[in-house]
Structures are given as C-alpha cells and as structure tokens.
C-alpha positions as CSV (number, residue, x, y, z in Angstrom):
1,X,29.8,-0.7,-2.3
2,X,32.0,2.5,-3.2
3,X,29.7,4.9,-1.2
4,X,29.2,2.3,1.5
5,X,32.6,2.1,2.2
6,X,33.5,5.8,1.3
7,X,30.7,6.8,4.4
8,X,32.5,4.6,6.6
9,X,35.7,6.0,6.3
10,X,34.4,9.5,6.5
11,X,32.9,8.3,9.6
12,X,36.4,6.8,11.0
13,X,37.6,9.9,10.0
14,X,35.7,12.5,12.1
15,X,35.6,10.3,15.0
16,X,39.7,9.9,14.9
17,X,39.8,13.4,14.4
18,X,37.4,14.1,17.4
19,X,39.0,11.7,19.5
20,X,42.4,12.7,19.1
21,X,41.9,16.4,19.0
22,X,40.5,16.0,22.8
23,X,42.9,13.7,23.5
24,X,45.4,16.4,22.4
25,X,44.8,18.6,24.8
26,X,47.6,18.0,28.0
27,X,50.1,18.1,24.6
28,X,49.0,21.7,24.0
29,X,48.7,23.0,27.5
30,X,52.2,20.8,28.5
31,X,54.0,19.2,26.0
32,X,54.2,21.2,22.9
33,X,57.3,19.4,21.4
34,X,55.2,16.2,20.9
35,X,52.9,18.2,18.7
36,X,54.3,17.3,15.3
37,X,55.1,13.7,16.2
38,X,51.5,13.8,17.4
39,X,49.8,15.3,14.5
40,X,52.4,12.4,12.3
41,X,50.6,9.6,14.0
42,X,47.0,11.5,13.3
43,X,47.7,11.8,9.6
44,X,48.7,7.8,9.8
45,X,45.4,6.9,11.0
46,X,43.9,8.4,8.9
47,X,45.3,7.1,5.9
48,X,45.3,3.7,7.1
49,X,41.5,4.1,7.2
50,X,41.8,5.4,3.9
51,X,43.6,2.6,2.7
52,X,42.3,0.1,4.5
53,X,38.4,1.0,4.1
54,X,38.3,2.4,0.8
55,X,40.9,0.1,-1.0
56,X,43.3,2.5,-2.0
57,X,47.1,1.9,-2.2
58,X,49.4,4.6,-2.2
59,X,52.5,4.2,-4.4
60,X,55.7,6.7,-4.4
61,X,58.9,6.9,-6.2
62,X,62.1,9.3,-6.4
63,X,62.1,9.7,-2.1
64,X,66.4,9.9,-2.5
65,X,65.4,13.1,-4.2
66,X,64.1,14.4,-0.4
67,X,66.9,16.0,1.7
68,X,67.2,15.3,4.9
69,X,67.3,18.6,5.8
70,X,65.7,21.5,4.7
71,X,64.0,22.1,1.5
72,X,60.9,23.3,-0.6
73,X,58.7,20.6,-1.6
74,X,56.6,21.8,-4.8
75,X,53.8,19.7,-4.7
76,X,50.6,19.5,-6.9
77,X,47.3,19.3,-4.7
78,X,44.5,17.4,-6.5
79,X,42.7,16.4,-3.1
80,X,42.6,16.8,0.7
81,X,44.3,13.5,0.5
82,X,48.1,15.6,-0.3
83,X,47.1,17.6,2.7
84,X,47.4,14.3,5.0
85,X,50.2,12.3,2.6
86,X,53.3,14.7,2.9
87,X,53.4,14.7,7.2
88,X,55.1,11.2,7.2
89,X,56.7,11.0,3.3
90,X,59.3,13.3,5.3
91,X,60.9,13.8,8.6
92,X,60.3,17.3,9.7
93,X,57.4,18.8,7.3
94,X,56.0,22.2,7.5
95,X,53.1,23.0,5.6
96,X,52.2,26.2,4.1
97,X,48.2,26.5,4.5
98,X,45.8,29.0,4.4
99,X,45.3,30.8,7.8
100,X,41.9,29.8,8.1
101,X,42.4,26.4,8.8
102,X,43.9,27.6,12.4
103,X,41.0,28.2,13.5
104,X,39.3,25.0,13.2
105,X,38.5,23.6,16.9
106,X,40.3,21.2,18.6
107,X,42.3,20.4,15.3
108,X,43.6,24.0,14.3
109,X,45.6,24.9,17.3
110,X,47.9,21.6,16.9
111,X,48.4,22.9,13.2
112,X,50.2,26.4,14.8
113,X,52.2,24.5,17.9
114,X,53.3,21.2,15.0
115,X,54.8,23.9,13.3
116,X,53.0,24.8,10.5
117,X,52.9,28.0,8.5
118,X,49.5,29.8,8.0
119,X,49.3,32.5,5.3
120,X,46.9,35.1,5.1
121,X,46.0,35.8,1.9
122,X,44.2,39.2,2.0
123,X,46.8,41.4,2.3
124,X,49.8,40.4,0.0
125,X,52.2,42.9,1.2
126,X,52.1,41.6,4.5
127,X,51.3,38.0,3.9
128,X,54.9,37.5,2.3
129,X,56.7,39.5,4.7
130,X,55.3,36.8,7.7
131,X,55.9,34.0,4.9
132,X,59.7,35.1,4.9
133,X,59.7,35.2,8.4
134,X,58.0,31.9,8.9
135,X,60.9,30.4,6.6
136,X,63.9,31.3,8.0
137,X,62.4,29.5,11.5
138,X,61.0,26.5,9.7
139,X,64.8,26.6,8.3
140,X,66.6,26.8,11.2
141,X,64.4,24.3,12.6
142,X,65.4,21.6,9.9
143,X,61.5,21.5,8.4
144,X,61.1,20.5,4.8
145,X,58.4,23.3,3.8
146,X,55.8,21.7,1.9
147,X,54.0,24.1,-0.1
148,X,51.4,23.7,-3.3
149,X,52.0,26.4,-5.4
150,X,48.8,26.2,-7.5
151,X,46.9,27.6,-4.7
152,X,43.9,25.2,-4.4
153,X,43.3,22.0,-5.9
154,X,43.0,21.0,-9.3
155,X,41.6,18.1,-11.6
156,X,44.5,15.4,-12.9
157,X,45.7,16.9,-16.0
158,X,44.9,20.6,-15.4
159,X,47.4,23.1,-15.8
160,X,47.0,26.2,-13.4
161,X,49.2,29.3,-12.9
162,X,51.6,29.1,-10.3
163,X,52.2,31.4,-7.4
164,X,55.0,33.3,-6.8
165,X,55.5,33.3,-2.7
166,X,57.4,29.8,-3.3
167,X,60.2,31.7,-5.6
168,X,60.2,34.4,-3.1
169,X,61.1,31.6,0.0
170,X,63.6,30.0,-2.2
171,X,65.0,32.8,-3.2
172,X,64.8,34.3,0.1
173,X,66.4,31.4,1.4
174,X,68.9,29.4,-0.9
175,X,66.4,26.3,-0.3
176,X,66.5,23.9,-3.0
177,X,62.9,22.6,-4.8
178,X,61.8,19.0,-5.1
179,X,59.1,19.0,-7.8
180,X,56.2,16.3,-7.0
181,X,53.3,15.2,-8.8
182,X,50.5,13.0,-8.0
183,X,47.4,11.6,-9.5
184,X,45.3,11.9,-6.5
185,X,42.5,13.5,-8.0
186,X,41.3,10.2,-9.7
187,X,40.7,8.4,-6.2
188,X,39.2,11.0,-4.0
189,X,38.7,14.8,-6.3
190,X,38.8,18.0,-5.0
191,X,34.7,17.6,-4.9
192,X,33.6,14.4,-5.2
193,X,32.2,12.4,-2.3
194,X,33.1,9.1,-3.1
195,X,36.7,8.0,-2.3
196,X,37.1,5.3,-5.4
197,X,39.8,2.1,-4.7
198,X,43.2,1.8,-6.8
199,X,46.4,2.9,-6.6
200,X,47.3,6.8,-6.0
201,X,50.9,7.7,-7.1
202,X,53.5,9.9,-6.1
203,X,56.5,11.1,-8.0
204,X,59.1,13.2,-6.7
205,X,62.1,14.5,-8.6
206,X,65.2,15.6,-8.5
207,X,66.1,19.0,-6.6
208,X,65.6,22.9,-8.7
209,X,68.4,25.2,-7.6
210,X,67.0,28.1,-6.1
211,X,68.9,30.4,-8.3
212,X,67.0,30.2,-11.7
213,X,65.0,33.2,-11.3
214,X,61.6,33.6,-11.3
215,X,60.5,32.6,-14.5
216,X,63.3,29.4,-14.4
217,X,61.5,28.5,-11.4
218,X,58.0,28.6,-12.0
219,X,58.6,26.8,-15.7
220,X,60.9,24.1,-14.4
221,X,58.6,22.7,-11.5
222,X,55.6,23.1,-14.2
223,X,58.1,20.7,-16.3
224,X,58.9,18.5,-13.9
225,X,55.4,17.8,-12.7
226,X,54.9,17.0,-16.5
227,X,57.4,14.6,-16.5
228,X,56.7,12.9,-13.5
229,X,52.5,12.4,-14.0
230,X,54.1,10.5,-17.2
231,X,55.8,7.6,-15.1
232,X,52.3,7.3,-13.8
233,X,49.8,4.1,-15.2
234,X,46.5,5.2,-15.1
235,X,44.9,1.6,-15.6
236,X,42.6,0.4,-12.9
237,X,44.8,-3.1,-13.3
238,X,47.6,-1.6,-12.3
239,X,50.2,-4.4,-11.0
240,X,53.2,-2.3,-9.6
241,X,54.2,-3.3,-6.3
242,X,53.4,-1.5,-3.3
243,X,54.6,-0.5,-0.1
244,X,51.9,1.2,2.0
245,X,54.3,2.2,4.7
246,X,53.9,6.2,5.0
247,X,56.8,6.3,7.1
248,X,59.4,3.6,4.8
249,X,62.1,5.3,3.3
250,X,62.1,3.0,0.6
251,X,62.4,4.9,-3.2
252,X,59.5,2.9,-4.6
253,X,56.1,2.8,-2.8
254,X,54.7,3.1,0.6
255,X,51.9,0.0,3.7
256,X,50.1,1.5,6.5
C-alpha cells in the first residue's frame, strides 16, 4: 500500500508541477512580482499531496524563533521534502540552491524571477563573491535566506562537515542564524522511493549572533541541531498534536 500510494503522489506531483509550470508562463513574461507568491502556492500543493496521499503529518515547533525580517535559516536537508517545506514556514524565503536547478524547464526560470539564489559551485572564488552580492539584495528585500549548510542531503543522525559560505553571508551581513533540524529522512530519504506515513518534525531554535566567528558559528548550529533532533519522538505512535497548516504561524505544528 506504501508504494501504491508513494506512485500516486509522485504522479500528482509531476503533473502539478507540469501544469503549473505552463500555467506560469503570462507571470514570467508579465507579472514577475507574483512569482514567489506563485511558487508558495506550488510548494502547498504539493505537500498537501504529500500529506494527504502518503499519510504524512508535518509537525514544527520554535516558529517565534523566525524574524520577521531578515535572517539566515540553517537548516539540515535530509530529503527533497526541506526543499518544498521552508517556502511557506516563512514569509519572504530565499533559497540558496545549486545553479543547476535553474535550468530545469518550465520550473527553473520561476526559481531565478521568485527570488532565489543559485550558486555555482565550480569556481569558489567567484561563487562567494555573487553569494555576497546575492545577500545584500535578498536583504534589502526583506528575504529570510534559507540555506543548508551541509551541502547535500544526509541520513537522520549523520553528522557532516559544514560549509563555510553561510559564516561568510552572516558575517558579511550582520544576519542573525536560526538553527533547524528535522527528521525528514525517515519519511521520504535522500534515495529511497517510497515516501513512508508518520509524522516529519521540525525544530527551530533560537537565533546565533552573527559575530561568533567562524569556528563559534559552525559549532553552535552543529549544537543546536543536536539539541533540537532530541525534542523529536521517533515512535511510529506518535500522539503529539498536529497542525498541517504550512502557512499557520502557530509555535507548535502545521494542516494543509
């Protein structure tokens, strides 16, 4: 029943995504501020499938710790599932991604107009210097940057070296970092097919000043997201309540 209903999302999924990316096309050519809003309500979709389809509830405390303005989310990535979750946990998001995902048809162009920050990552040098650059206007546009400084996904529990580019946009630009883990990996892993049914959880904590160096940075998100995967319960009985809402402001959970 698991695959059956893991092949039916994935078939919701492409189709919303065909759909919409067609249906995107009068935004790009003539309304480019609807973009983001645009791409918000695509993410929705698709994790109401997700939810809906697959069985899985998506549970998140600590949101007062979220500025409204902006800010560097440090989040771990554990599945394409954080690459969807984060565009309606906050107002304005702005996620730093890997360049090659821009050139995905129909679907990477709304990624560059919603305001999102590709990075390529073959030369360093010049990589950061556009990361910089790409900062100060996702700043002065009010974007909370959401970044995953691992660098690709990992299993739940794995502990992988951090990059440096996020201590160089904090630094860069006095932006304070929320720390946020997740347990994502156990419903839908980085490279599993299946998408399994239960709860995934999010916890964000409180803000890192921006000061602490390099070293002070880099340790205290890995500490926090240490912290925070030990609110988590990992039992598939699981009774906490949820609130599935992606856009709720509410400091508990999230219903799509």
């Amino acid at each position: 029943m698991i695959f059956v209903r893991t092949c039916l999302f994935n078939l919701y999924f492409v189709l919303l995504t065909i759909v919409m990316g067609i249906a995107a096309m009068p935004i790009r050519l003539f309304a480019r501020r609807y973009a983001l809003p645009y791409a918000k309500l695509w993410t929705r979709l698709s994790l109401a499938g997700l939810c809906r389809i697959c069985g899985i509830t998506i549970v998140v405390t600590g949101r007062e710790h979220v500025p409204q303005g902006p800010c560097l989310l440090a989040a771990q990535h554990q599945s394409a599932f954080d690459a969807l979750v984060w565009m309606n946990l906050v107002d304005r998001p702005a996620y730093v991604m890997k360049e090659e995902l821009t050139r995905i048809p129909l679907f990477g162009p709304m990624l560059l107009l919603a305001g999102m920050i590709p990075v390529r990552r073959a030369d360093r040098a010049k990589a950061l210097r556009a990361l910089l650059i790409s900062t100060d206007r996702s700043v002065a546009d009010g974007r909370q940057i959401v970044i995953f400084p691992e660098g690709t996904r990992a299993r739940v529990g794995e502990t992988r070296r951090l990059h440096p580019g996020i201590v160089a946009m904090a630094t860069h630009a006095g932006l304070p970092i929320v720390p946020a883990a997740t347990d994502s990996g156990l419903r839908w892993s980085r490279r599993a097919f299946v998408k399994r049914p239960g709860p995934i959880h999010i916890a964000i904590g409180p803000a890192l000043p921006a000061d602490l160096g390099k070293a002070g940075i880099l340790s205290g998100i890995t500490a926090a997201w240490q912290d925070l995967s030990n609110q988590f319960d990992r039992t598939e009985g699981t009774n906490k309540p949820v609130d599935n809402s992606v856009g709720s402001q509410s400091g508990h959970s999230m219903s799509l």
